[in-house]
N, CA and C atoms as a LAMMPS dump frame, in Angstrom:
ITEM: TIMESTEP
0
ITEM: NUMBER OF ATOMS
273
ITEM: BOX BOUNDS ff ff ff
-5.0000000000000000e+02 5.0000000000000000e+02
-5.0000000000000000e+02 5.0000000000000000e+02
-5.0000000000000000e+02 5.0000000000000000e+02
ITEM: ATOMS id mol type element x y z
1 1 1 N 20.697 255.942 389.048
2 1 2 C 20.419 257.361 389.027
3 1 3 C 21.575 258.043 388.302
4 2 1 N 21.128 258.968 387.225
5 2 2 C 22.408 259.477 386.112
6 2 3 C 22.585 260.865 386.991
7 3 1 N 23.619 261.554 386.965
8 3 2 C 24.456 262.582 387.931
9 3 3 C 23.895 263.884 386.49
10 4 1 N 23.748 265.473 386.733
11 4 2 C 23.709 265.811 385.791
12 4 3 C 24.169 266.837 386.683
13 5 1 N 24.736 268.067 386.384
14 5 2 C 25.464 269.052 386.894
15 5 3 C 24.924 270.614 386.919
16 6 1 N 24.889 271.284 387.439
17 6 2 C 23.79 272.824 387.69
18 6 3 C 24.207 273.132 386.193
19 7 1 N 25.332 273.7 385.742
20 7 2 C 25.486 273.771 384.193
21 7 3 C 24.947 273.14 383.211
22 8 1 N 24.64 272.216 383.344
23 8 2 C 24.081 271.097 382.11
24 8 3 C 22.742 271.501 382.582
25 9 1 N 21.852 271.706 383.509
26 9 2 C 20.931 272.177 383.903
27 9 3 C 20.41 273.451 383.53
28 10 1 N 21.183 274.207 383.626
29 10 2 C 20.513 275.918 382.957
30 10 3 C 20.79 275.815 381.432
31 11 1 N 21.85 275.098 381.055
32 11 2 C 22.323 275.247 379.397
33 11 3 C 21.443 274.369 378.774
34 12 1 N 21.411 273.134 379.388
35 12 2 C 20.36 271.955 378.578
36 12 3 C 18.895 271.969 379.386
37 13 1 N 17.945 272.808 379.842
38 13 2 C 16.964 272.298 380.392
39 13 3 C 16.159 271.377 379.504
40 14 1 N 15.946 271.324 377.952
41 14 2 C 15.094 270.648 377.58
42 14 3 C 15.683 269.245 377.436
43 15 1 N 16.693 269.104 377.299
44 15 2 C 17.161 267.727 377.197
45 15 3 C 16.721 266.782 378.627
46 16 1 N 16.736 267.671 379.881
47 16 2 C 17.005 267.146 380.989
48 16 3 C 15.246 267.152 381.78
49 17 1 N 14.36 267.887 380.882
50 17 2 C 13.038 267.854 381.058
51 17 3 C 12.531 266.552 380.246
52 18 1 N 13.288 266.063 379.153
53 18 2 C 12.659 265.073 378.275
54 18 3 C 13.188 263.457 379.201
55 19 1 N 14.515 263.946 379.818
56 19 2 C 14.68 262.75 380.648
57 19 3 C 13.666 262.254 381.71
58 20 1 N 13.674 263.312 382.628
59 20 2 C 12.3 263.313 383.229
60 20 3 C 11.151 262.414 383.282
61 21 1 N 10.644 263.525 382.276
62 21 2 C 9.195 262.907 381.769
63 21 3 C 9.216 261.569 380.877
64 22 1 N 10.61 261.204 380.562
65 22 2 C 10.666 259.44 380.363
66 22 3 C 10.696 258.444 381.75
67 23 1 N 10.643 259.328 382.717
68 23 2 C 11.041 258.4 384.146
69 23 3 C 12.248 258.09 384.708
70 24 1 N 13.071 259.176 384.379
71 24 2 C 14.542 258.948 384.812
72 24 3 C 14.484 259.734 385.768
73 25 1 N 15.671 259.087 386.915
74 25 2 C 15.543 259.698 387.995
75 25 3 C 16.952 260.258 388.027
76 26 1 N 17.016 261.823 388.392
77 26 2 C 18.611 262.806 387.64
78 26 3 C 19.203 262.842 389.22
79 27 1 N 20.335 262.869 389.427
80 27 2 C 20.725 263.44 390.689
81 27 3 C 21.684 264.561 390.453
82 28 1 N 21.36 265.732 391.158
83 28 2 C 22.109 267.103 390.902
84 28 3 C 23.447 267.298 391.586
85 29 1 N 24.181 267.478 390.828
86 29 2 C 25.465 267.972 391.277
87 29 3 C 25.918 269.512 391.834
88 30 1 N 26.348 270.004 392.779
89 30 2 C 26.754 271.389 392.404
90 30 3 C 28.377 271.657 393.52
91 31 1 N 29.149 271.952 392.593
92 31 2 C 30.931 272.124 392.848
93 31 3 C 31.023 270.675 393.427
94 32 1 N 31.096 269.661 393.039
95 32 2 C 31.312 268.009 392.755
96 32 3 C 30.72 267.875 394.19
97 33 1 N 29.433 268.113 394.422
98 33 2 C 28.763 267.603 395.947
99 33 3 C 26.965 267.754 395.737
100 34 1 N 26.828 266.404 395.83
101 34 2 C 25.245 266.104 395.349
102 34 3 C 24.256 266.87 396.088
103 35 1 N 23.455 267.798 395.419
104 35 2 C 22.28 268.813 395.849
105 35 3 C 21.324 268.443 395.783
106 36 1 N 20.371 267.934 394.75
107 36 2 C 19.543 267.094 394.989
108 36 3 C 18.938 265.903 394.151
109 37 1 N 18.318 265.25 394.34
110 37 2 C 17.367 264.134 393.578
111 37 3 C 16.484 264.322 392.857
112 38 1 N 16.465 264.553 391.533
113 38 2 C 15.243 265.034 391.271
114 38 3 C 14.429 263.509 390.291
115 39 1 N 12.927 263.735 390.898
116 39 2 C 12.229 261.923 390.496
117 39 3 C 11.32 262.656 389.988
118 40 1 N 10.758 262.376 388.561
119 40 2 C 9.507 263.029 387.702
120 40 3 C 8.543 262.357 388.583
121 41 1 N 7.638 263.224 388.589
122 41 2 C 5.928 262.936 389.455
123 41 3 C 5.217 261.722 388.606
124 42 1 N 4.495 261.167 389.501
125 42 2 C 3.744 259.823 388.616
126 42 3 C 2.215 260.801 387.999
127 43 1 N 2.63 260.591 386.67
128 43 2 C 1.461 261.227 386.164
129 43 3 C -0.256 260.718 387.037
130 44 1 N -1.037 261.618 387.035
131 44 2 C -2.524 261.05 387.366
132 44 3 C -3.556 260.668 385.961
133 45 1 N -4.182 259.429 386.636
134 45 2 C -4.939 258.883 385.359
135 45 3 C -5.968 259.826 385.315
136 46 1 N -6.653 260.396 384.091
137 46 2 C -8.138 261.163 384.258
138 46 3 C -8.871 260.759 384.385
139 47 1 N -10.016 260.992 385.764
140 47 2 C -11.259 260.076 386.03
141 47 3 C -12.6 260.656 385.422
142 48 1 N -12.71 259.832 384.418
143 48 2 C -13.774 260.082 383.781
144 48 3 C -15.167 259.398 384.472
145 49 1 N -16.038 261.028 384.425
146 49 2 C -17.649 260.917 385.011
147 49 3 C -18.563 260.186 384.027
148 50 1 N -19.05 259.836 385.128
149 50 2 C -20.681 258.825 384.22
150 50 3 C -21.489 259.934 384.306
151 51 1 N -22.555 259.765 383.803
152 51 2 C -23.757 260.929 383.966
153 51 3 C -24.623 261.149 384.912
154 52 1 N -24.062 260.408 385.961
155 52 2 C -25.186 260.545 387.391
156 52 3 C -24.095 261.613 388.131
157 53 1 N -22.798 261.238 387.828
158 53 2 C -21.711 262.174 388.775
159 53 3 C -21.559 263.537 388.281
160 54 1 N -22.145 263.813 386.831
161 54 2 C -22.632 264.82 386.107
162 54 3 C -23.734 266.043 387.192
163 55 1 N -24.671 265.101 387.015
164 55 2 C -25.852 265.361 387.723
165 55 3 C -25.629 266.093 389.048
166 56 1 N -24.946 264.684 389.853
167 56 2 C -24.792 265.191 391.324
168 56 3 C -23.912 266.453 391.252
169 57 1 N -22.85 266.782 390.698
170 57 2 C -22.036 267.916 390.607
171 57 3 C -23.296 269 390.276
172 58 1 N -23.505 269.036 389.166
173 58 2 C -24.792 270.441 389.03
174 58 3 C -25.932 270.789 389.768
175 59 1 N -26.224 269.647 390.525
176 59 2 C -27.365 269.705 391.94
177 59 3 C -26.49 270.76 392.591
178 60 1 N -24.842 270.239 392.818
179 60 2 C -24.407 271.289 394.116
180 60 3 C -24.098 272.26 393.645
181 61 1 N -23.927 272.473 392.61
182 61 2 C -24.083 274.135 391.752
183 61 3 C -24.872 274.633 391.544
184 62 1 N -26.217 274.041 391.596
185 62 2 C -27.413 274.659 391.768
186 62 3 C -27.935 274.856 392.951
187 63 1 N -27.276 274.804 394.241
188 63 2 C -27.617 274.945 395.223
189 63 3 C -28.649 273.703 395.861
190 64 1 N -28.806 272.676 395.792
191 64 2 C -29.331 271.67 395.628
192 64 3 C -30.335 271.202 395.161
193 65 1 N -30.698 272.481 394.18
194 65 2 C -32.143 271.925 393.246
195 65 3 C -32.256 270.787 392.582
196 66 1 N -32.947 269.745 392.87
197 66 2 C -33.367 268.429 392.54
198 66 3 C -33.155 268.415 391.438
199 67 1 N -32.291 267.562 389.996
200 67 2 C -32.443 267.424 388.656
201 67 3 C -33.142 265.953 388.151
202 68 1 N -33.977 265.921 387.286
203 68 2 C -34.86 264.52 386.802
204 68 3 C -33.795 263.802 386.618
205 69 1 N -34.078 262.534 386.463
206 69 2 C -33.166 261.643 385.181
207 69 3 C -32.715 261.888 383.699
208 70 1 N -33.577 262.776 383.107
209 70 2 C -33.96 262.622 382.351
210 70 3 C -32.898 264.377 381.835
211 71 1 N -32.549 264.717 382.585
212 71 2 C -31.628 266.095 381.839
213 71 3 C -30.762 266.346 381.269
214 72 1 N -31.097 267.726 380.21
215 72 2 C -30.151 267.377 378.737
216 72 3 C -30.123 268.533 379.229
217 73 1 N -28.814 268.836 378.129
218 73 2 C -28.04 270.787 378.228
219 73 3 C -29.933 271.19 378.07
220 74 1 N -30.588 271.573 377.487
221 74 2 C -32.02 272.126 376.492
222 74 3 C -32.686 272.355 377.513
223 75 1 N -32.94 271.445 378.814
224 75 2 C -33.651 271.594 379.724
225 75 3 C -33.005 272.368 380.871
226 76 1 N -31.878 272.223 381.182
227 76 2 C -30.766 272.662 382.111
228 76 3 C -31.151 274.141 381.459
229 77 1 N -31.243 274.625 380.197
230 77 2 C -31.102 275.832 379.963
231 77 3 C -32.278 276.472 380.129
232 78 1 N -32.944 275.839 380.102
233 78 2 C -34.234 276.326 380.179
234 78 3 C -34.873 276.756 381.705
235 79 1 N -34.483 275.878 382.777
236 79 2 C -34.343 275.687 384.028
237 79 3 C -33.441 277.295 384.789
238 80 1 N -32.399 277.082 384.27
239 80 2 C -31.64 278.595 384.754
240 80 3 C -32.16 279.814 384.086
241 81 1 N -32.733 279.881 382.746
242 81 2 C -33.188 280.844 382.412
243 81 3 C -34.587 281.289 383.3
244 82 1 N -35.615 280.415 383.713
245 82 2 C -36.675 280.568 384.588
246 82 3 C -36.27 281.326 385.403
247 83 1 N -34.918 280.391 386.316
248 83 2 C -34.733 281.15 387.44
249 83 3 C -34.199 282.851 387.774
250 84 1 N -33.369 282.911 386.767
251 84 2 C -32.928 283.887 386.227
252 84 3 C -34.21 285.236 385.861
253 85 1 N -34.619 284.6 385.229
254 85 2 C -36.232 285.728 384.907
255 85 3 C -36.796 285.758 386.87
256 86 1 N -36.823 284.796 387.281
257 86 2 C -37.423 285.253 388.756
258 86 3 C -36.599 286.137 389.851
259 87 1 N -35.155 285.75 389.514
260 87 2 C -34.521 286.541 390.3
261 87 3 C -34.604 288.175 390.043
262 88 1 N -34.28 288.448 388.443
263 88 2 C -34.663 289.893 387.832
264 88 3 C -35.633 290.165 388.643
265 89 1 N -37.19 289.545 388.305
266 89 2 C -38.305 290.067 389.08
267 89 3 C -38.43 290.97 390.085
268 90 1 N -37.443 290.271 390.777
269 90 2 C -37.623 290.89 392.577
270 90 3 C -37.454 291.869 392.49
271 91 1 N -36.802 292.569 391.504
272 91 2 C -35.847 293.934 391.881
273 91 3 C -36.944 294.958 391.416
């Protein structure tokens, strides 16, 4: 663990942000008495959706209206616009 000092900290933040985010772990100094540890966060991998987890997400945004297999943006749009014209209606 490399020691870096509150000064080198406000004067150099980008140097000491690039350490970081390489995975270095800094330990803070302040008037020669260690303050704290600082350990960069483990990045998160992005979980990429299939098209059924697509689906299930817009069912619960649609309040659970059933979607086919078979749905493209064209139909989805077409689907909210219906509903949309029925809700106007009421009024």
């Amino acid at each position: 663990m490399n020691i870096i000092s509150m000064k080198q900290l406000r004067e150099d933040f980008s140097s000491v942000k690039q350490r970081l985010e390489a995975g270095e772990e800094l330990l803070l100094v302040y008037r020669s008495q260690p303050l704290a540890a600082i350990k960069p966060v483990k990045k998160r991998k992005k979980k990429t959706l299939k098209k059924k987890d697509y689906t299930k997400i817009i069912e619960k945004l649609a309040g659970g209206f059933k979607l086919g297999a078979n749905l493209t943006p064209k139909k989805l749009n077409k689907i909210y616009d219906k509903q949309y014209e029925e809700m106007l209606s009421g009024f």
